[in-house]
C-alpha positions as a Markdown table, in Angstrom:
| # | Residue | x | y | z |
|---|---|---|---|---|
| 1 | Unk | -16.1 | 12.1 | -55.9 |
| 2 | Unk | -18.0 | 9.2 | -57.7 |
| 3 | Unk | -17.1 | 10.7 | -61.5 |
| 4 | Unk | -13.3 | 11.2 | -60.5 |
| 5 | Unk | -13.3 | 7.5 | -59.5 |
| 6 | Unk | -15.3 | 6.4 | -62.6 |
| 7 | Unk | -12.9 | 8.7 | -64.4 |
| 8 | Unk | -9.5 | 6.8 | -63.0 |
| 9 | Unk | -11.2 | 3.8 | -63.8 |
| 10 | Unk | -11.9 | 4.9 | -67.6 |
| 11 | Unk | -8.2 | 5.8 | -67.6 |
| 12 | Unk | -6.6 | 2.7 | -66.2 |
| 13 | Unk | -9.0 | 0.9 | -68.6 |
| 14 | Unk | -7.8 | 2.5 | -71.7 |
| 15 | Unk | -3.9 | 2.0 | -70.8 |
| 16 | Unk | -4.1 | -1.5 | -71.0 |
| 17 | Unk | -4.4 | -3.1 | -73.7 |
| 18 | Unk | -4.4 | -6.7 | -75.1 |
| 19 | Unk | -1.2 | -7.8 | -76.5 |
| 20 | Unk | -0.3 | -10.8 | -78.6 |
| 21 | Unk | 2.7 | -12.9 | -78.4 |
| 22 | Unk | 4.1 | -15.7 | -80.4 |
| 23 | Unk | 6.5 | -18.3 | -79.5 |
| 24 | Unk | 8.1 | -21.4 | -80.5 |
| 25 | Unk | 8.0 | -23.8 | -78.1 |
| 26 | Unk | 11.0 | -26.5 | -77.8 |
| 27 | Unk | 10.5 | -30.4 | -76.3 |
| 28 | Unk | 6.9 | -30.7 | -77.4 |
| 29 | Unk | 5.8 | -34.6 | -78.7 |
| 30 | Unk | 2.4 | -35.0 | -78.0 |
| 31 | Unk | -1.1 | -33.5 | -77.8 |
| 32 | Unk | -0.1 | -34.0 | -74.1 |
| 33 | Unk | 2.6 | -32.0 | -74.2 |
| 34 | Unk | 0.9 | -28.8 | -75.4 |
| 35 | Unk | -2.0 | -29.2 | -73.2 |
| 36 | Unk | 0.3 | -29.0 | -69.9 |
| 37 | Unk | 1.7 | -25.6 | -71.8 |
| 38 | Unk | -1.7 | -24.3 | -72.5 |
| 39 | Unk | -2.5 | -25.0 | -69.1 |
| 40 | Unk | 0.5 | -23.4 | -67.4 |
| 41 | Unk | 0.1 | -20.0 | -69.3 |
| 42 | Unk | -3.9 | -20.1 | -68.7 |
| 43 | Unk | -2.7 | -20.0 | -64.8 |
| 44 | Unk | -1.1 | -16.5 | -65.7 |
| 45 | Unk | -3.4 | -13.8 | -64.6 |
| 46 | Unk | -4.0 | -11.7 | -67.6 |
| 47 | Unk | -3.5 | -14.5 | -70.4 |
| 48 | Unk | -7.1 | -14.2 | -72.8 |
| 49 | Unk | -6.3 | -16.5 | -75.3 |
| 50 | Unk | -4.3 | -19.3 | -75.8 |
| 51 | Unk | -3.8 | -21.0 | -79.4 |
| 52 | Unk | -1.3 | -23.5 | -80.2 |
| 53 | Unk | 0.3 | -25.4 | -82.9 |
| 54 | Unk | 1.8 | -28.7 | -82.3 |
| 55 | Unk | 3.1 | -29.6 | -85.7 |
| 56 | Unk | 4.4 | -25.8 | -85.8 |
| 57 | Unk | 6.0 | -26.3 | -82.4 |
| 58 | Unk | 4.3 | -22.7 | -81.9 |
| 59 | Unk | 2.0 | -21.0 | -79.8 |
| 60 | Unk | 0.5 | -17.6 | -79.7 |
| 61 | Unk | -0.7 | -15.8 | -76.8 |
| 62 | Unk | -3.2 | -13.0 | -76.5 |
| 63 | Unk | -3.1 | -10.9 | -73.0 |
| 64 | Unk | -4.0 | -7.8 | -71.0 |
| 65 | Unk | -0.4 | -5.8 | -70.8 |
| 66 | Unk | -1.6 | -4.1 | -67.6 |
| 67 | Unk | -2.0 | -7.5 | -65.9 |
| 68 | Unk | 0.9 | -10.0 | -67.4 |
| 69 | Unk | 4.0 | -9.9 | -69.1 |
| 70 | Unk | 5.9 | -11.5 | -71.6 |
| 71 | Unk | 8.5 | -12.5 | -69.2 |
| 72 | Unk | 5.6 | -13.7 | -67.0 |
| 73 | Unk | 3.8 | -16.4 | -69.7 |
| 74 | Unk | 7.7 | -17.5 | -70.6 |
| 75 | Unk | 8.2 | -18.2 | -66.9 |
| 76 | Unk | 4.9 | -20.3 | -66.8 |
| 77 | Unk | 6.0 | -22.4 | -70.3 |
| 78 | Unk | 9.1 | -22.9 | -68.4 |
| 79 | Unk | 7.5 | -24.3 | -64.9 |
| 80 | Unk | 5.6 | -26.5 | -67.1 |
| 81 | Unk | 9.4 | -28.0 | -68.4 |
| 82 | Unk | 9.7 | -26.3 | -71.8 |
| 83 | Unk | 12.0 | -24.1 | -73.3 |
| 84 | Unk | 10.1 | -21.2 | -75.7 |
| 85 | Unk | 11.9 | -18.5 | -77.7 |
| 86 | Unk | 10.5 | -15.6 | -79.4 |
Protein backbone atom coordinates (compact mmCIF):
# COMPACT_ATOMS: atom_id res chain seq x y z
CA UNK A 1 0.00 0.00 0.00
CA UNK A 2 2.88 2.51 1.04
CA UNK A 3 4.82 2.22 -2.66
CA UNK A 4 1.45 2.64 -4.60
CA UNK A 5 1.00 5.86 -2.51
CA UNK A 6 4.59 6.91 -2.91
CA UNK A 7 4.08 5.99 -6.51
CA UNK A 8 0.83 8.48 -7.07
CA UNK A 9 2.82 10.91 -5.33
CA UNK A 10 5.90 10.42 -7.89
CA UNK A 11 3.27 10.80 -10.52
CA UNK A 12 1.36 13.84 -9.53
CA UNK A 13 4.88 15.30 -8.96
CA UNK A 14 6.17 14.86 -12.31
CA UNK A 15 2.80 16.32 -14.03
CA UNK A 16 3.34 19.55 -12.79
CA UNK A 17 5.64 21.56 -13.80
CA UNK A 18 6.81 25.18 -13.42
CA UNK A 19 5.67 27.43 -15.96
CA UNK A 20 6.77 31.02 -16.89
CA UNK A 21 4.65 33.83 -17.83
CA UNK A 22 5.33 37.25 -19.01
CA UNK A 23 3.21 40.21 -19.02
CA UNK A 24 2.95 43.85 -19.54
CA UNK A 25 1.52 45.53 -17.03
CA UNK A 26 -0.59 48.90 -17.67
CA UNK A 27 -0.98 51.99 -14.92
CA UNK A 28 2.25 51.40 -13.23
CA UNK A 29 4.29 54.92 -11.99
CA UNK A 30 6.24 54.11 -9.15
CA UNK A 31 8.37 51.54 -7.38
CA UNK A 32 5.11 51.55 -5.26
CA UNK A 33 3.18 50.53 -7.89
CA UNK A 34 4.97 47.29 -8.75
CA UNK A 35 5.51 46.31 -5.27
CA UNK A 36 1.51 46.13 -4.57
CA UNK A 37 1.61 43.85 -8.11
CA UNK A 38 4.36 41.76 -6.80
CA UNK A 39 2.59 41.36 -3.79
CA UNK A 40 -0.78 40.51 -5.14
CA UNK A 41 0.55 37.66 -7.45
CA UNK A 42 2.94 36.27 -4.40
CA UNK A 43 -0.70 35.75 -2.64
CA UNK A 44 -1.39 33.26 -5.57
CA UNK A 45 -0.80 29.77 -4.41
CA UNK A 46 1.63 28.31 -6.78
CA UNK A 47 3.43 31.64 -7.86
CA UNK A 48 7.64 30.74 -7.36
CA UNK A 49 9.06 33.70 -8.68
CA UNK A 50 8.19 36.99 -9.28
CA UNK A 51 10.53 39.50 -11.37
CA UNK A 52 9.49 42.78 -12.50
CA UNK A 53 10.44 45.56 -14.71
CA UNK A 54 9.20 48.98 -13.95
CA UNK A 55 10.74 50.98 -16.80
CA UNK A 56 9.65 47.89 -19.15
CA UNK A 57 6.17 48.13 -17.71
CA UNK A 58 6.73 44.10 -17.53
CA UNK A 59 6.74 41.36 -15.29
CA UNK A 60 7.53 37.75 -15.57
CA UNK A 61 6.16 35.08 -13.53
CA UNK A 62 7.44 31.60 -12.72
CA UNK A 63 4.75 29.02 -11.22
CA UNK A 64 3.71 25.45 -10.47
CA UNK A 65 0.90 24.65 -13.38
CA UNK A 66 -0.64 22.02 -11.14
CA UNK A 67 -1.33 24.70 -8.48
CA UNK A 68 -2.11 28.22 -10.41
CA UNK A 69 -3.05 29.43 -13.59
CA UNK A 70 -2.49 32.07 -15.88
CA UNK A 71 -5.92 33.28 -15.52
CA UNK A 72 -5.39 33.03 -11.72
CA UNK A 73 -2.03 35.59 -11.42
CA UNK A 74 -3.98 37.96 -14.12
CA UNK A 75 -6.98 37.94 -11.66
CA UNK A 76 -4.57 38.91 -8.72
CA UNK A 77 -2.75 41.88 -10.98
CA UNK A 78 -6.16 42.94 -11.52
CA UNK A 79 -7.42 43.00 -7.59
CA UNK A 80 -4.45 44.86 -7.10
CA UNK A 81 -5.97 47.71 -9.81
CA UNK A 82 -3.94 47.02 -12.87
CA UNK A 83 -4.68 46.04 -16.20
CA UNK A 84 -1.83 43.26 -17.65
CA UNK A 85 -1.84 41.77 -21.17
CA UNK A 86 0.11 39.02 -22.51
Amino acid sequence: MKRALIALALAAAAQAAEQSLNLKVEGWHSKGDVYKTEAAIQKVKGVVRVSSDLSAKTVVVVFDDAAASPSDIQKAISSAGYVSRR
